[in-house]
N, C-alpha and C positions, 0 to 999 in steps of 0.2 A: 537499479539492479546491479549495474559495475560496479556501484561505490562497497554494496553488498559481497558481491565478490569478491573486489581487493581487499576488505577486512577481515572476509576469511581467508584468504593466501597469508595476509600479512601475518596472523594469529592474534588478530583484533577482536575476532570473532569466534568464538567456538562453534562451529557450524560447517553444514555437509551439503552446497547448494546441490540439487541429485537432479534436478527437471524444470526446464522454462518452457511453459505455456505462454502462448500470445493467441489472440483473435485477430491480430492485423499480421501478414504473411509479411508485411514489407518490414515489417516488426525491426528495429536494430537491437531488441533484446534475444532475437533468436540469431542474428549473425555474431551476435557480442557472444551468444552461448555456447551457440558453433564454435565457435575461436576459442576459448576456455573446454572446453571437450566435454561438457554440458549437454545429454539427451534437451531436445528441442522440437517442438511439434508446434503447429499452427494449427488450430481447430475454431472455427468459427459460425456460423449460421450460413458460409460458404463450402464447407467440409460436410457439415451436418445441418440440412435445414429443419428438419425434427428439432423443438428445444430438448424433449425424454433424452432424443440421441446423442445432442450433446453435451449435456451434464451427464451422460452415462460413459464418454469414449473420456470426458476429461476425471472424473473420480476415478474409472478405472488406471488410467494412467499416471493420476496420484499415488496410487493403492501399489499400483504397480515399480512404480522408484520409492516406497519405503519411507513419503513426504508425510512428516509430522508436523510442521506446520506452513500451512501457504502464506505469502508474503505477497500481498498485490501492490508492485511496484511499475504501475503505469500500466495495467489491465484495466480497461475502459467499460467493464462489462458488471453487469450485478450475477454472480457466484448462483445455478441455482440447488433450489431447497434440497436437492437428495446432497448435492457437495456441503452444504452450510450445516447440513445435520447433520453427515458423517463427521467434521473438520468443525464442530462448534467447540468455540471459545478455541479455536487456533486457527485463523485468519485474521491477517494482521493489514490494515490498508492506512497508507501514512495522507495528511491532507497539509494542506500550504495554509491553512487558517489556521484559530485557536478556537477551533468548535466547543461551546453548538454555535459559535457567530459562523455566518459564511461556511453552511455545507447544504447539505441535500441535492436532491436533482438538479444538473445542469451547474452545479458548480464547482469547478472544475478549471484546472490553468490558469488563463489570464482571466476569466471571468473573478475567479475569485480576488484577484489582484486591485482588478477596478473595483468590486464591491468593497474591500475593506479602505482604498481613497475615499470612494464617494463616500460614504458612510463619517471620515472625517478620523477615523482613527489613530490612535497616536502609538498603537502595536498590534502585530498581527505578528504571525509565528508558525509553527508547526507541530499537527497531533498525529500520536500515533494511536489509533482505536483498533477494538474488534469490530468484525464486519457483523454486522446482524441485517437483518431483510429490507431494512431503511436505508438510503443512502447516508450515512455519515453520522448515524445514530446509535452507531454499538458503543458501549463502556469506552472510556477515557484508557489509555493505558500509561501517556505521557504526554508532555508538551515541553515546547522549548519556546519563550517569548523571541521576534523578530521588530529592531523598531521603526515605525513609520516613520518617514523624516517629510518635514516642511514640499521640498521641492520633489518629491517621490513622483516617477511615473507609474503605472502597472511593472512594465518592464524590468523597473529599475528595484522596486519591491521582490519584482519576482526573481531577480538574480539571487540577491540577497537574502530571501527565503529558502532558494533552492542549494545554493552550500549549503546552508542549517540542515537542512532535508536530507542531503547526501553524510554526513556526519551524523544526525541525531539517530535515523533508522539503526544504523548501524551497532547503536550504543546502548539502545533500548534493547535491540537483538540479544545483545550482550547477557544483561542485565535479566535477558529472559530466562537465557541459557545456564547463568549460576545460581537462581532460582531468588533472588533480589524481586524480580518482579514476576507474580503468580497470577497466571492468567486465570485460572479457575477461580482466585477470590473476585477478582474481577467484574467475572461472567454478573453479579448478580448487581451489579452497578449501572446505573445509565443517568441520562442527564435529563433535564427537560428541554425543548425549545421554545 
């Protein structure tokens, strides 16, 4: 989410970050948004234990900062169906693999890290997809290869993923925003697993 920001202050981005959502209250992307002068709200199944209620207080709160497309950068949460339908084919969730290897439920951070060692890989990377009802199953919208080296830990993968990750969002955003890459052609693409 910062690296998001700095590229839009820098004018790297064309872009109007208007609102950060978080479900974790200890969130550092609502102190980070605090500090950028970013509206910032915490709503979670602690705020609202209804799920109706709260997919209804976060779309309203969408609706209400003028957000055109959401950006899940470290939101741990699956989007539900009243937000996914209002916001289809503009939810944008980036993943530390080159999906469809290494996504779906429960994978996620280092998990994904050890899966692409174990597995023996000799590149893993990062995508940026739409979000659709599957975990890590909406349309391709990019990818940047990362490569696996001999002596890789998780760790040591996942640093090295994670600049890519802080860079390639950013770029893609870009890309969105001059109209290079169309989400709507998109929408009617997906992959197999």
């Amino acid at each position: 989410m910062q690296a998001i920001i700095d590229a839009c202050k820098k004018g790297h981005l064309n872009a109007t970050p208007c609102v950060v959502i978080s479900n974790n209250s200890d969130s550092m992307a609502l102190e980070r948004a605090k500090k950028e002068g970013i509206p910032a709200f915490h709503f979670s199944t602690k705020t609202h234990s209804n799920p109706g209620e709260l997919d209804s207080i976060i779309l309203k709160t969408l609706q209400k900062y003028d957000v055109n497309i959401i950006i899940l950068a470290g939101y741990m949460r699956m989007l539900g169906k009243p937000i996914q339908d209002y916001y289809r084919n503009r939810i944008l969730n980036i993943h530390p693999a080159l999906l469809p290897k290494f996504g779906g439920k429960g994978m996620y951070g280092q998990f994904v890290h050890e899966a692409v060692i174990a597995a023996g890989e000799k590149k893993s990377g990062v995508t940026v997809h739409l979000v659709s009802e599957k975990y890590d199953e909406g349309p391709i919208i990019s990818q940047r290869d990362v490569p696996v080296f001999e002596n890789d830990t998780p760790q040591s993968l996942a640093q090295r993923v994670l600049v890519q990750e802080h860079k390639f969002f950013s770029e893609t955003l870009q890309k969105i925003s001059t109209g290079e890459i169309d989400l709507d052609n998109l929408a009617s693409r997906s992959f197999d697993k």
